[in-house]
PDB file of N, CA, C and O in Angstrom:
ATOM      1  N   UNK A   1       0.842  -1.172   0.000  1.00  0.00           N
ATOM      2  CA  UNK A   1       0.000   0.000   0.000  1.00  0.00           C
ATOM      3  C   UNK A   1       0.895   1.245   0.000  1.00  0.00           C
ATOM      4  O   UNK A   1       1.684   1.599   0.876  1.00  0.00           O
ATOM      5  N   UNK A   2       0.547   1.948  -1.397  1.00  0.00           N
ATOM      6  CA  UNK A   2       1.295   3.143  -0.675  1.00  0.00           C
ATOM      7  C   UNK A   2       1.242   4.608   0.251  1.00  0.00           C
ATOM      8  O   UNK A   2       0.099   4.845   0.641  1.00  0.00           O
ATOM      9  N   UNK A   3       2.003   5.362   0.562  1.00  0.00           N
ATOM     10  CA  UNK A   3       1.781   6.108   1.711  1.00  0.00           C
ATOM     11  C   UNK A   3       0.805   6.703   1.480  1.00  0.00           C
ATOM     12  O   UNK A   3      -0.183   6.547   2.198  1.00  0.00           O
ATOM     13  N   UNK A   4       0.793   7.589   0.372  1.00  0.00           N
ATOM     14  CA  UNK A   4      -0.710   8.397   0.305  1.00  0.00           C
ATOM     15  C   UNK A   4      -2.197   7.151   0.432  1.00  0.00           C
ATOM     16  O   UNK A   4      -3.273   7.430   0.961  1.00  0.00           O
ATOM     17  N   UNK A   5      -1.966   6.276   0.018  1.00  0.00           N
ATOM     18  CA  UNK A   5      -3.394   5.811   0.366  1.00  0.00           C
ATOM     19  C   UNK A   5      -3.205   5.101   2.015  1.00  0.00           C
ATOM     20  O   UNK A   5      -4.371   4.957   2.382  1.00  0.00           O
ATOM     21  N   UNK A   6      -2.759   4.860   2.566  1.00  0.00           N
ATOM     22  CA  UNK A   6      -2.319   4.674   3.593  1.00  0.00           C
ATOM     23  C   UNK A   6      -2.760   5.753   4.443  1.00  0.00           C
ATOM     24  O   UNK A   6      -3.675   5.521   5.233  1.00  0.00           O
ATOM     25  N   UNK A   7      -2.160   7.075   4.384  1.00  0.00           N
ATOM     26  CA  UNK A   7      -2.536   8.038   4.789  1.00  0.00           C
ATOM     27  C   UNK A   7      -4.171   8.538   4.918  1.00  0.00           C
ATOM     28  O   UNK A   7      -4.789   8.910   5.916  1.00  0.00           O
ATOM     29  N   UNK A   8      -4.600   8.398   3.534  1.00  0.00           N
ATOM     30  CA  UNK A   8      -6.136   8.354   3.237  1.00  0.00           C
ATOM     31  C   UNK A   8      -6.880   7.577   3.873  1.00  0.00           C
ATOM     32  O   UNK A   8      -7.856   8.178   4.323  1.00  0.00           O
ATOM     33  N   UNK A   9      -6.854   6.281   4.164  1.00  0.00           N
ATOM     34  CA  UNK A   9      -7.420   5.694   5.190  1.00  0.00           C
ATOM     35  C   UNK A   9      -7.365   5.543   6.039  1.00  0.00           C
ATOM     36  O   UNK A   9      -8.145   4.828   6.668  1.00  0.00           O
ATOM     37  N   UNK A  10      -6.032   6.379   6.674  1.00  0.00           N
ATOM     38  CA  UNK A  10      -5.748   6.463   8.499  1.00  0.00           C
ATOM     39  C   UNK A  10      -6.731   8.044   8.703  1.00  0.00           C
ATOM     40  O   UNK A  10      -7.436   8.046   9.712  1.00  0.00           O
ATOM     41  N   UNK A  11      -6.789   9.208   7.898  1.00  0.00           N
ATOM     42  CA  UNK A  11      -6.917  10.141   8.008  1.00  0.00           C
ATOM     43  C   UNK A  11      -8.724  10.203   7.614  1.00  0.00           C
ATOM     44  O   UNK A  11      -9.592  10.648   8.365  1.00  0.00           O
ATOM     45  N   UNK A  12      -8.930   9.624   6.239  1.00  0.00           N
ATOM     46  CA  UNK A  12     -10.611  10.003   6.137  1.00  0.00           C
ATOM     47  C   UNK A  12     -11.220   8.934   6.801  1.00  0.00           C
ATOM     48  O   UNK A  12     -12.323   9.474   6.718  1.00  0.00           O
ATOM     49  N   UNK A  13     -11.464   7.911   7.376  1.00  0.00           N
ATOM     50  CA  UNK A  13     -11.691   6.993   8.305  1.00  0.00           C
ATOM     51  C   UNK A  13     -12.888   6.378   7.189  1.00  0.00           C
ATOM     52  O   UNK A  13     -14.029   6.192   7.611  1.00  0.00           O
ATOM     53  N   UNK A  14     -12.598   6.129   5.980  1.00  0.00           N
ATOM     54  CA  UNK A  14     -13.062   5.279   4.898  1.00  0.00           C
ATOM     55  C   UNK A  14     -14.206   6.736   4.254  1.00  0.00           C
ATOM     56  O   UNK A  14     -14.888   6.377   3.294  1.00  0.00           O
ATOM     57  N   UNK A  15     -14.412   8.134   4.669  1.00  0.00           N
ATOM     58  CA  UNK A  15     -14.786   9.025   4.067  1.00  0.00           C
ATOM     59  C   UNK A  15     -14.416   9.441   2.589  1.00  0.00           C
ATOM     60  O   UNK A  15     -13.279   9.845   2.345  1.00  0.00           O
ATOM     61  N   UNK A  16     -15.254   9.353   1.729  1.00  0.00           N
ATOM     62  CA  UNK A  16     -14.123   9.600   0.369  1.00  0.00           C
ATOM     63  C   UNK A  16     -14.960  11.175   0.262  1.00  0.00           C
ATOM     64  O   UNK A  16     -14.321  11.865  -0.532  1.00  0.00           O
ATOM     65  N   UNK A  17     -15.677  11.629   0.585  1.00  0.00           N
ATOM     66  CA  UNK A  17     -16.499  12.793   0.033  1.00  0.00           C
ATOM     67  C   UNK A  17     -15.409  13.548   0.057  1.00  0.00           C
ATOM     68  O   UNK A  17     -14.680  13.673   1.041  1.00  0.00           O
ATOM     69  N   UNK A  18     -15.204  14.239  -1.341  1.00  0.00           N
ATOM     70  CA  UNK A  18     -14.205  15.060  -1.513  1.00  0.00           C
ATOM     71  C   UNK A  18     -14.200  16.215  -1.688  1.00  0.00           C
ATOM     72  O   UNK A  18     -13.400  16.933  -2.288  1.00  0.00           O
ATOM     73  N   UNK A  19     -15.852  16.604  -0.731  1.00  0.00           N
ATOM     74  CA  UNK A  19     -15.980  18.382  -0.419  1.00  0.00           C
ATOM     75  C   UNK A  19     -15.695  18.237   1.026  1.00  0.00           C
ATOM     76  O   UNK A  19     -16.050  19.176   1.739  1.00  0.00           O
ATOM     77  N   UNK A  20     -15.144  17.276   1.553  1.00  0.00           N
ATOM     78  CA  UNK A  20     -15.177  17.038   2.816  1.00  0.00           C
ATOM     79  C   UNK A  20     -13.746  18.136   3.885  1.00  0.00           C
ATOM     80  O   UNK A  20     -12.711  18.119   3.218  1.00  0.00           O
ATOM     81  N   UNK A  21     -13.628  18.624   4.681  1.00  0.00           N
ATOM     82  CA  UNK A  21     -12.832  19.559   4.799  1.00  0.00           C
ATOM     83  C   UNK A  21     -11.433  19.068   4.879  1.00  0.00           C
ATOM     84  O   UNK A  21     -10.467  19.723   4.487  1.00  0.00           O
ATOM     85  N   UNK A  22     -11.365  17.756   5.462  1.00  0.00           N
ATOM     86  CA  UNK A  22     -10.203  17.433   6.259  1.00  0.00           C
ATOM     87  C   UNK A  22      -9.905  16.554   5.116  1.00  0.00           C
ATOM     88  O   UNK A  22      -8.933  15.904   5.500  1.00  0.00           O
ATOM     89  N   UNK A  23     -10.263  16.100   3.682  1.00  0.00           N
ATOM     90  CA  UNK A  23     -10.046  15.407   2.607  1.00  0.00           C
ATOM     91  C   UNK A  23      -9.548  16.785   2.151  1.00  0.00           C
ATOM     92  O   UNK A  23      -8.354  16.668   1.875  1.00  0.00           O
ATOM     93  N   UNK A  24      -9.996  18.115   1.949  1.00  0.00           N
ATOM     94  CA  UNK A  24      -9.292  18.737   0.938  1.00  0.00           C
ATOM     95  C   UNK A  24      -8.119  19.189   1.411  1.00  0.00           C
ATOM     96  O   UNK A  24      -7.246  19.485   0.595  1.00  0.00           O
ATOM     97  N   UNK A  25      -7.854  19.343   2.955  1.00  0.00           N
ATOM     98  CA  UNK A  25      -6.520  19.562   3.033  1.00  0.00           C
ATOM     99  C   UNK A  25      -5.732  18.426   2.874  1.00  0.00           C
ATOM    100  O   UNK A  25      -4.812  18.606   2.076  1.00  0.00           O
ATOM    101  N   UNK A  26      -5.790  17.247   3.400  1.00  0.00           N
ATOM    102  CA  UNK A  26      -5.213  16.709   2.799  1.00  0.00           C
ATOM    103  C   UNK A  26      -4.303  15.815   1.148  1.00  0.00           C
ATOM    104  O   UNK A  26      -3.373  15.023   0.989  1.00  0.00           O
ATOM    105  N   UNK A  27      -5.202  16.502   0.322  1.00  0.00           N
ATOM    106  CA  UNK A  27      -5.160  16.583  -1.074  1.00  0.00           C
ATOM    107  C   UNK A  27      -3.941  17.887  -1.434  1.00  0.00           C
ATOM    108  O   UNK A  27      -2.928  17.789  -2.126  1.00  0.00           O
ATOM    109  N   UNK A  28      -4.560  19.291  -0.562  1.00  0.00           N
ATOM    110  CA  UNK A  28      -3.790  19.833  -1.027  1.00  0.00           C
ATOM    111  C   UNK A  28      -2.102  20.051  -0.875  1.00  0.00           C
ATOM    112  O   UNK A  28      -1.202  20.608  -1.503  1.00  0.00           O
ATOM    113  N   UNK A  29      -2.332  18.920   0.876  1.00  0.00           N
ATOM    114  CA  UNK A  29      -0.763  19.147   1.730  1.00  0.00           C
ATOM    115  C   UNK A  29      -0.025  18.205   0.868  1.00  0.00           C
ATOM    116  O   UNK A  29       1.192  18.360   0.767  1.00  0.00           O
ATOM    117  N   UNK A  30      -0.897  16.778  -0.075  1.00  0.00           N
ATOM    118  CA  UNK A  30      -0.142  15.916  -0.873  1.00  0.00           C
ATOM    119  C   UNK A  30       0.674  16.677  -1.869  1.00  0.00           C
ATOM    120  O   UNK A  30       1.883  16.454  -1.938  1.00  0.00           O
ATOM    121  N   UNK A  31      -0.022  17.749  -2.815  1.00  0.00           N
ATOM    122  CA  UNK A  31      -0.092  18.413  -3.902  1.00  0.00           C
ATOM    123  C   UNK A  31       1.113  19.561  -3.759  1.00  0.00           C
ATOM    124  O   UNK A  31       1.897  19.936  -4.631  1.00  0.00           O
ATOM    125  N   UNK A  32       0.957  20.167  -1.813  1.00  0.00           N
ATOM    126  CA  UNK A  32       2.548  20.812  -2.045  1.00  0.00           C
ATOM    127  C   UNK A  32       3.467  19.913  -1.811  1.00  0.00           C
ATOM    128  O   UNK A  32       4.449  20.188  -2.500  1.00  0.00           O
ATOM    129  N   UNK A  33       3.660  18.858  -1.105  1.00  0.00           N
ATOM    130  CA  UNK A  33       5.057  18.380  -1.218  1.00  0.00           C
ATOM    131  C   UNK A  33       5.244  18.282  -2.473  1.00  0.00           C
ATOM    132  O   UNK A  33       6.289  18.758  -2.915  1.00  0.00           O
ATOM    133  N   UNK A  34       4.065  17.489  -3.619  1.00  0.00           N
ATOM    134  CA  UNK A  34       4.795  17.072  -4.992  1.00  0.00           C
ATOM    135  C   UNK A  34       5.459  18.764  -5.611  1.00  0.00           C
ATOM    136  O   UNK A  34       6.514  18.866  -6.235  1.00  0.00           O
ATOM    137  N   UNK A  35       4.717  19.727  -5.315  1.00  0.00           N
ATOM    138  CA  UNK A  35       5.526  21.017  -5.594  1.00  0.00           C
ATOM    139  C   UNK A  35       6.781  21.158  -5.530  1.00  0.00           C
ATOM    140  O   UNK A  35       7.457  21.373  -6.535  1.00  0.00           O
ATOM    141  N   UNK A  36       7.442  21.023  -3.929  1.00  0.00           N
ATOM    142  CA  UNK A  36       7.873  21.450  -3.170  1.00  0.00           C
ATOM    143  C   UNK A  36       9.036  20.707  -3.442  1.00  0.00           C
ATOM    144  O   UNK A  36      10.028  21.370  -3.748  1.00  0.00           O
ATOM    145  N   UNK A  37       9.160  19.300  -3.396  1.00  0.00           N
ATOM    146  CA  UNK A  37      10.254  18.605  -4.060  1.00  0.00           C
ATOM    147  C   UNK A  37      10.476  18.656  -5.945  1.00  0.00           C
ATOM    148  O   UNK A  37      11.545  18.310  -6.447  1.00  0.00           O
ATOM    149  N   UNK A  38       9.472  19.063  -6.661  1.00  0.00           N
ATOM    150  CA  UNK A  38       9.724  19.658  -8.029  1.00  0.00           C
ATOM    151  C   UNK A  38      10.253  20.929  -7.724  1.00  0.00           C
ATOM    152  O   UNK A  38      10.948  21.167  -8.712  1.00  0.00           O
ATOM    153  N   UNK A  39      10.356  21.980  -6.888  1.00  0.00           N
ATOM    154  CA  UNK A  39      11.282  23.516  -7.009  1.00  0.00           C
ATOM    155  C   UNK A  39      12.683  22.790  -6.969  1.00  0.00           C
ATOM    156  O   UNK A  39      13.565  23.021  -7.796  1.00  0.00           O
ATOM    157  N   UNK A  40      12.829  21.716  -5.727  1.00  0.00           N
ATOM    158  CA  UNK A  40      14.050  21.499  -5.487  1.00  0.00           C
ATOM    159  C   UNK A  40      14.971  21.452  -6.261  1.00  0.00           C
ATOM    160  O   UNK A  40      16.125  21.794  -6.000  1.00  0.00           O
ATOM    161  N   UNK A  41      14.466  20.910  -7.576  1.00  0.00           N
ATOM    162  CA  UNK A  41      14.809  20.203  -8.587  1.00  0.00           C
ATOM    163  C   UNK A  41      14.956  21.550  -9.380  1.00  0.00           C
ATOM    164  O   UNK A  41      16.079  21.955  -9.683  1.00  0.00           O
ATOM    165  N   UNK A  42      13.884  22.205  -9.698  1.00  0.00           N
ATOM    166  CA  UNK A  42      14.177  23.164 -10.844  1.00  0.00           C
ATOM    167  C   UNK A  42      13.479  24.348  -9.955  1.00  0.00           C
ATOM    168  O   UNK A  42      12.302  24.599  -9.697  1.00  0.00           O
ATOM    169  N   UNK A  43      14.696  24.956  -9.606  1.00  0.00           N
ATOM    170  CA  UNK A  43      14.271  26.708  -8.808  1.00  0.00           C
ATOM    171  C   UNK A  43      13.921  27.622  -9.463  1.00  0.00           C
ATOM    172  O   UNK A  43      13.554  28.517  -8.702  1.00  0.00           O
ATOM    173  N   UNK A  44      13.802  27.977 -10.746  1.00  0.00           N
ATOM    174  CA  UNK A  44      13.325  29.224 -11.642  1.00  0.00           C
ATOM    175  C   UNK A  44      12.637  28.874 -11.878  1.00  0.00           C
ATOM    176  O   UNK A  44      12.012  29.713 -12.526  1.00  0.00           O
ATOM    177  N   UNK A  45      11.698  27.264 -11.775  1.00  0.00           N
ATOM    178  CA  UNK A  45      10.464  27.424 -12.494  1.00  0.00           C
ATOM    179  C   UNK A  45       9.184  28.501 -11.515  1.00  0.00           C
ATOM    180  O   UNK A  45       8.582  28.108 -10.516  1.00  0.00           O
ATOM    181  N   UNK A  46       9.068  29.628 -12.043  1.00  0.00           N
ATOM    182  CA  UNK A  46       8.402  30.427 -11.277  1.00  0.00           C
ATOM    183  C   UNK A  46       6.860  30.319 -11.362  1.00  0.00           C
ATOM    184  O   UNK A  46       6.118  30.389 -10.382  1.00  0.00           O
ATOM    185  N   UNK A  47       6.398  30.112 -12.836  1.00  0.00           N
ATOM    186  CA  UNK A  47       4.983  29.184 -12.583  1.00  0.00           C
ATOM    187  C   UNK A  47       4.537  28.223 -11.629  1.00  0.00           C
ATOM    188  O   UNK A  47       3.393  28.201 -11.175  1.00  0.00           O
ATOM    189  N   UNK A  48       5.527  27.363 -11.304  1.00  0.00           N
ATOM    190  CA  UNK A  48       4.918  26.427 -10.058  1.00  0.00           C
ATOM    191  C   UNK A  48       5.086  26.352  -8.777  1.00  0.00           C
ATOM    192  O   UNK A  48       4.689  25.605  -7.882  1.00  0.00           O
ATOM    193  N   UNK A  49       6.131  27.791  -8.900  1.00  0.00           N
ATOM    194  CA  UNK A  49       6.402  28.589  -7.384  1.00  0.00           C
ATOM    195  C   UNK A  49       5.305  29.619  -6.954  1.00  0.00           C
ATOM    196  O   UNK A  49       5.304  29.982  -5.778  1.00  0.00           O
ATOM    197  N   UNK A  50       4.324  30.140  -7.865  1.00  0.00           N
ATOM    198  CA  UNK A  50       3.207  30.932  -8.399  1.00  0.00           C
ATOM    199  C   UNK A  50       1.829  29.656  -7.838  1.00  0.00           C
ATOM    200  O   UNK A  50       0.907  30.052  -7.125  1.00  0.00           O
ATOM    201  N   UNK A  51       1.876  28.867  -8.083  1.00  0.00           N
ATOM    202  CA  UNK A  51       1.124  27.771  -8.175  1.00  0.00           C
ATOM    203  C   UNK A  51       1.323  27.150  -6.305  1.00  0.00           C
ATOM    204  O   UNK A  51       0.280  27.263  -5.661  1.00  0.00           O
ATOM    205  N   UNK A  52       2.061  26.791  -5.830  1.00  0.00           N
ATOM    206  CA  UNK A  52       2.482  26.538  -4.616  1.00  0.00           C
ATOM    207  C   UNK A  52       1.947  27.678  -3.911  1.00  0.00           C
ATOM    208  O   UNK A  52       1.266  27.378  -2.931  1.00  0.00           O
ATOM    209  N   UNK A  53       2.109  29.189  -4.213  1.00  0.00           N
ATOM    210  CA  UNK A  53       2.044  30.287  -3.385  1.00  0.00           C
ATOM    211  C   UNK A  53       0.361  30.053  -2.805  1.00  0.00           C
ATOM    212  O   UNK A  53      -0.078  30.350  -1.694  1.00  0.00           O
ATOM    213  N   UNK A  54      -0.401  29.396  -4.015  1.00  0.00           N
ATOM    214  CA  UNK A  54      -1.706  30.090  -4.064  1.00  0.00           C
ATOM    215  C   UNK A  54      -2.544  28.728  -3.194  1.00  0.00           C
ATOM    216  O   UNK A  54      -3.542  28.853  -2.484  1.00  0.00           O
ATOM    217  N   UNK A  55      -1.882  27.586  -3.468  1.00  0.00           N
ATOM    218  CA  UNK A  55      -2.268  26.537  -2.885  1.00  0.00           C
ATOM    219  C   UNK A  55      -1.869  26.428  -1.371  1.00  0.00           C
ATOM    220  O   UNK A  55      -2.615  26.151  -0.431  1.00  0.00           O
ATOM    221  N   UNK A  56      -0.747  26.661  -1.350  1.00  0.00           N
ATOM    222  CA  UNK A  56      -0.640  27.406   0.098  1.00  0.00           C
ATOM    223  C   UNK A  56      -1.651  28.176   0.993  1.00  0.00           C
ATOM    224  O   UNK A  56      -2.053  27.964   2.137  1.00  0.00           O
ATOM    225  N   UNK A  57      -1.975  29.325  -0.096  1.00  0.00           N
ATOM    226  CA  UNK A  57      -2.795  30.167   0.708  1.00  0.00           C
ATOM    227  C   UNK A  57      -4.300  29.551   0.791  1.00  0.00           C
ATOM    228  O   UNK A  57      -4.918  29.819   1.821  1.00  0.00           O
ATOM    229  N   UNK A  58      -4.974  28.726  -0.224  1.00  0.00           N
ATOM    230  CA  UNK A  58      -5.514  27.617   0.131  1.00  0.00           C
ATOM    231  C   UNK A  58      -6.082  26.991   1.109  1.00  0.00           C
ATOM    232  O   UNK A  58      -7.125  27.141   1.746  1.00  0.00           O
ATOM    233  N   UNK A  59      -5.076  26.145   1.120  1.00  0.00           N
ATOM    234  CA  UNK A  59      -4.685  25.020   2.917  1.00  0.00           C
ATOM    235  C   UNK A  59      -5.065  25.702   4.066  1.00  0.00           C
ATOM    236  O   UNK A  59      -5.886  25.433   4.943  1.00  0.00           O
ATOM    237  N   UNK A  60      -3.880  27.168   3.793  1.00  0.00           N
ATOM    238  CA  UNK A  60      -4.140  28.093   5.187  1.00  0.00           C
ATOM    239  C   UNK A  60      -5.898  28.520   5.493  1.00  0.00           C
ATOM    240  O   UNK A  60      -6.350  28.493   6.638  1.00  0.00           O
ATOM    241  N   UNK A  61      -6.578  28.822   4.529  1.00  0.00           N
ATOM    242  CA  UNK A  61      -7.952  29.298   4.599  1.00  0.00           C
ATOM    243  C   UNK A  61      -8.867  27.775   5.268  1.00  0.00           C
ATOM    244  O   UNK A  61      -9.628  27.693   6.232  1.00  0.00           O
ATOM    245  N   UNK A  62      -8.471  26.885   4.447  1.00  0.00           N
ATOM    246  CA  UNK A  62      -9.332  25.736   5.062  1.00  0.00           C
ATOM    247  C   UNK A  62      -9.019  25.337   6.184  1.00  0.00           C
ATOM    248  O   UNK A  62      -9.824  24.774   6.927  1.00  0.00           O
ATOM    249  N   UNK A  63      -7.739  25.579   6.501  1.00  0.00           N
ATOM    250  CA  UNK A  63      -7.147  24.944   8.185  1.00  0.00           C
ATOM    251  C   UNK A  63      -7.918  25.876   9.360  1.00  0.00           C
ATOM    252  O   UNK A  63      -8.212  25.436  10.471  1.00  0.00           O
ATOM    253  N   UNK A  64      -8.150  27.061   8.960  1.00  0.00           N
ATOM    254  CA  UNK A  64      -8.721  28.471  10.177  1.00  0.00           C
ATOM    255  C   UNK A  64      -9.728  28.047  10.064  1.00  0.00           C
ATOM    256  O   UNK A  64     -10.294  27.874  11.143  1.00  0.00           O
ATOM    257  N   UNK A  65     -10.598  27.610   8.704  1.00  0.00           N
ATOM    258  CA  UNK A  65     -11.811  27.044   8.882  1.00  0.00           C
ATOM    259  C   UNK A  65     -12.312  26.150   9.833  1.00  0.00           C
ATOM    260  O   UNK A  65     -13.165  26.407  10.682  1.00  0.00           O
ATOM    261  N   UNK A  66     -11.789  25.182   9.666  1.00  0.00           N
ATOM    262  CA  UNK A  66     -11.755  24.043  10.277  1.00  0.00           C
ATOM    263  C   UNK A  66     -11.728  24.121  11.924  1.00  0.00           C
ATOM    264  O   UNK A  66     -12.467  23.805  12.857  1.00  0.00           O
ATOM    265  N   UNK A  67     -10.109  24.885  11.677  1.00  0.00           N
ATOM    266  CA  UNK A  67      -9.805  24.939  13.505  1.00  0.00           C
ATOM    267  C   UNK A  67     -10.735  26.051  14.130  1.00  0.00           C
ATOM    268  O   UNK A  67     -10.483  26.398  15.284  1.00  0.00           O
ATOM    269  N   UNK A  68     -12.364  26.956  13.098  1.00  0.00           N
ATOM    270  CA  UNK A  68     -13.013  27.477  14.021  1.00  0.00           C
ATOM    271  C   UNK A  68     -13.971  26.488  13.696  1.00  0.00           C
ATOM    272  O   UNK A  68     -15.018  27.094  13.923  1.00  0.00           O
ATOM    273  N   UNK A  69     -14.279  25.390  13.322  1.00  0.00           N
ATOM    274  CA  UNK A  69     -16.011  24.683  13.502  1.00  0.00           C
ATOM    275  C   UNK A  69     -15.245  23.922  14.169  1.00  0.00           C
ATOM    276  O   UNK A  69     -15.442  24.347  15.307  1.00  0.00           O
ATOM    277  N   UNK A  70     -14.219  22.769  14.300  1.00  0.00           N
ATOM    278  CA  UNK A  70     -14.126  21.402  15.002  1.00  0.00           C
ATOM    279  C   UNK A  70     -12.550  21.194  15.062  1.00  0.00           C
ATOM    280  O   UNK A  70     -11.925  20.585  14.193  1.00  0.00           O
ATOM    281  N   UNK A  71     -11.906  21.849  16.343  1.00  0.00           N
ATOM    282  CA  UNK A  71     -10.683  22.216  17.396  1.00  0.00           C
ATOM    283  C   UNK A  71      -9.931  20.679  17.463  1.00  0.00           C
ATOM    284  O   UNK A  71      -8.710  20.597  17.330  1.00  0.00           O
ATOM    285  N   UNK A  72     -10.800  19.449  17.687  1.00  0.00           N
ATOM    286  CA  UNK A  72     -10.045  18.137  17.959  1.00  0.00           C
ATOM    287  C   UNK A  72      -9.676  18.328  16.862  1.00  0.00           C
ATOM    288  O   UNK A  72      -8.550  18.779  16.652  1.00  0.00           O
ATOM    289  N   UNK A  73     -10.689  17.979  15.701  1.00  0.00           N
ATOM    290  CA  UNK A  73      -9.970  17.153  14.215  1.00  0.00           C
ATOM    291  C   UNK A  73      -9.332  18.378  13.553  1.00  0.00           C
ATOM    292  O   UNK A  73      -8.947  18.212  12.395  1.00  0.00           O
ATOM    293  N   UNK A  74      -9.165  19.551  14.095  1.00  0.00           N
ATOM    294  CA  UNK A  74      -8.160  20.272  13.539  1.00  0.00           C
ATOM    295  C   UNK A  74      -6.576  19.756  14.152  1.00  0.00           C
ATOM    296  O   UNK A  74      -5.594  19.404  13.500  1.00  0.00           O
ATOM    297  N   UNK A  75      -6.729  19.848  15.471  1.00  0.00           N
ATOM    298  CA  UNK A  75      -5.742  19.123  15.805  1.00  0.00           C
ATOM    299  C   UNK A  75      -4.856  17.372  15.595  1.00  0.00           C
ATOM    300  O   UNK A  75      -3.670  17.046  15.632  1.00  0.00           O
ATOM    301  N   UNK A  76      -5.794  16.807  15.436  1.00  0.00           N
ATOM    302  CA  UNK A  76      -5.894  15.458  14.865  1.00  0.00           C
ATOM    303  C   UNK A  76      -5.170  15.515  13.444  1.00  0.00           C
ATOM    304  O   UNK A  76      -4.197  14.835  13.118  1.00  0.00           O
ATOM    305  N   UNK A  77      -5.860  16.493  12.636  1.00  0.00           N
ATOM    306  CA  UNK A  77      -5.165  16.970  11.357  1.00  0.00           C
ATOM    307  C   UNK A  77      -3.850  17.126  11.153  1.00  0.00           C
ATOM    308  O   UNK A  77      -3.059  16.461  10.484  1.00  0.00           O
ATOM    309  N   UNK A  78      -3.705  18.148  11.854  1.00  0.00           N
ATOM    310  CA  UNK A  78      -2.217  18.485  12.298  1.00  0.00           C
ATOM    311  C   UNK A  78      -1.083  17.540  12.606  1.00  0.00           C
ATOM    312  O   UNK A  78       0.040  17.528  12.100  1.00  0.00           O
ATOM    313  N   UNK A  79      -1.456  16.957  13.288  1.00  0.00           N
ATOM    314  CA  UNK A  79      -0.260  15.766  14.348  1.00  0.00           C
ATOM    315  C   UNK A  79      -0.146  14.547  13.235  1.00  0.00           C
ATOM    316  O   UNK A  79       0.787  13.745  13.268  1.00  0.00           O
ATOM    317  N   UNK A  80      -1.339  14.494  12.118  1.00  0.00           N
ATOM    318  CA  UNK A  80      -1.574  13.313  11.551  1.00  0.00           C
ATOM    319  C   UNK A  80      -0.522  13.486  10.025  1.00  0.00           C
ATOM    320  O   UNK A  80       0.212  12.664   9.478  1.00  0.00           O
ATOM    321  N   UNK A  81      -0.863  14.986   9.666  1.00  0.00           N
ATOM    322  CA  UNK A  81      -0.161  15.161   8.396  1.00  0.00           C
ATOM    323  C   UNK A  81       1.720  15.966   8.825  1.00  0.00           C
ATOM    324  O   UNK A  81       2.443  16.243   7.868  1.00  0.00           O
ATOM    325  N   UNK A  82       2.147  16.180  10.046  1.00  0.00           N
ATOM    326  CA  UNK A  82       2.953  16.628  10.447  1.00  0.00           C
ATOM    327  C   UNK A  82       2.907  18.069  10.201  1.00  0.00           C
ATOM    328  O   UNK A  82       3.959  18.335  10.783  1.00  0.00           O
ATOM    329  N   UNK A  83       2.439  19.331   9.731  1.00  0.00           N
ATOM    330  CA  UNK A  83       2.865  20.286   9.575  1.00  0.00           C
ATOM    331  C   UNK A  83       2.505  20.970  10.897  1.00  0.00           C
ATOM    332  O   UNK A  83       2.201  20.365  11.925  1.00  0.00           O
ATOM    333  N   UNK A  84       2.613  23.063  10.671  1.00  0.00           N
ATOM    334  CA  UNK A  84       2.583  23.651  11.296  1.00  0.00           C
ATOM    335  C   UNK A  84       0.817  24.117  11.649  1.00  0.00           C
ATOM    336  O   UNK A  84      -0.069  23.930  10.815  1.00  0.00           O
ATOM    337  N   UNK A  85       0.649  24.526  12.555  1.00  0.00           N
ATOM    338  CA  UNK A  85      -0.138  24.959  12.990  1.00  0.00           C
ATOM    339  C   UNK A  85      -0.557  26.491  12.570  1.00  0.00           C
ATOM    340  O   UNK A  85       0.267  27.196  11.987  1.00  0.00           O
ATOM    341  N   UNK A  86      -1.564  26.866  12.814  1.00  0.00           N
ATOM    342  CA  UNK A  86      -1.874  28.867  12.013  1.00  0.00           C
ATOM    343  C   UNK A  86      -1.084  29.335  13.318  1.00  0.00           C
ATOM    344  O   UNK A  86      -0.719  28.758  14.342  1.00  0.00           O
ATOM    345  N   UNK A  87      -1.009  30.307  12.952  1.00  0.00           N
ATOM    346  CA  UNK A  87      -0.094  31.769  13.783  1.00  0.00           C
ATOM    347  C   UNK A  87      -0.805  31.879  14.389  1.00  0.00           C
ATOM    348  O   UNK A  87      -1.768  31.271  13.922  1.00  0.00           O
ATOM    349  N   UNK A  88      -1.198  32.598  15.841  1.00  0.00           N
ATOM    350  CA  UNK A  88      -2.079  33.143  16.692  1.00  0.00           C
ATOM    351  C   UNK A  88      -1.816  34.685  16.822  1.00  0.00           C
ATOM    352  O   UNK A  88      -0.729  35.005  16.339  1.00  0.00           O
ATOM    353  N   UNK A  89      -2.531  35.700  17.347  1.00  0.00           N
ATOM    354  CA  UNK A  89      -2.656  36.678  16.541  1.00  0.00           C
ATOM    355  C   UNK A  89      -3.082  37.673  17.771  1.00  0.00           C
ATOM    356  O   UNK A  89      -3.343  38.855  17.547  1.00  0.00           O
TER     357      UNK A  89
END
């Protein structure tokens, strides 16, 4: 099995609805690493550094979402996909 589906079924708990909140971040946190290790590779490509920026900003909108309707599975989210948490303010 590989990690992303692995991931998908530790994380959507057999949920596939893919307006689902905690499915689209996770789609999109898949979508920057594949970015993120393609800059590595080629740093001037500025289209998909353009592309990363916006998907980024993205993630960030659905994560505040999230962490204001339902605080566990925001957190759950978090610890599950490893990243950072929003800024507090």
């Amino acid at each position: 099995m590989k990690k992303q589906e692995y991931m998908d079924a530790q994380l959507l708990s057999g949920n596939k609805n893919t307006g689902f909140t905690v499915s689209q971040i996770y789609y999109s946190t898949y979508q920057v690493s594949k970015l993120t290790s393609h800059l590595e590779v080629h740093p001037k490509d500025y289209s998909s550094q353009l592309g990363l920026w916006k998907l980024l900003g993205k993630r960030r909108r659905l994560l505040t979402y999230l962490s204001n309707t339902n605080t566990g599975l925001y957190m759950k989210v978090l610890k599950k996909l490893g990243i950072r948490g929003l800024k507090v303010r």
